[in-house]
N, C-alpha and C positions, 0 to 999 in steps of 0.2 A: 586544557579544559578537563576536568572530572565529570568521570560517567555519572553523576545527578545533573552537573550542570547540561550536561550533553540531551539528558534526558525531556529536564525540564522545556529546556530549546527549540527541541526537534521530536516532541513527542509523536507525528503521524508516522516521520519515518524512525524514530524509534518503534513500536511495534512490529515494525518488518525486519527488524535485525535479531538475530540468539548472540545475544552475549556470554559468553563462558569464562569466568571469574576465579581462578582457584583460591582455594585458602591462604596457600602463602605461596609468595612469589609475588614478582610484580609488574608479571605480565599478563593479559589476556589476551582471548581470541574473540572472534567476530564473525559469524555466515549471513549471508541476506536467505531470509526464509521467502524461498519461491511460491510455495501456493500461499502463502497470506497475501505477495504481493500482485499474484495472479485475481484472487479476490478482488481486489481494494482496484485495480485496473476492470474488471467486469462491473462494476458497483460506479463508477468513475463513468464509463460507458453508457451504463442503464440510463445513468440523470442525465448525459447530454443529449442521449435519444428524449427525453420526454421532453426536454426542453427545446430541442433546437425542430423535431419532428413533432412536437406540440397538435399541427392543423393537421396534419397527415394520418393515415390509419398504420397501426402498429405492426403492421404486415410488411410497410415500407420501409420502416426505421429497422426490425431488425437483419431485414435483406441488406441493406448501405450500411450498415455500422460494424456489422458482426458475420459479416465473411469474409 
């Protein structure tokens, strides 16, 4: 598969990867970028606390979810 198609694919967890491309050659490299995906796992968190601690007060939800 070519990195568009890869792209096109799996764009969420595209963003959380650095691709490094050289001019010539034909090879590349790949790192998973840690805080974007530390982000995207907090932000992940936030919505299932509103949603699943909905009736509850937000005092609750971030005691049980985020320690």
């Amino acid at each position: 598969m070519k990195l568009g198609a890869a792209r096109a694919k799996a764009l969420a967890a595209w963003r959380l990867i650095d691709v490094d491309v050289p001019a010539s050659g034909a090879t590349f490299s790949y790192a998973l970028d840690r805080n974007k995906l530390r982000q995207v796992r907090r932000r992940e968190g936030r919505y299932l606390c509103a949603r699943i601690y909905a009736a509850r007060s937000p005092q609750s939800c971030g005691s049980s979810i985020f320690s």
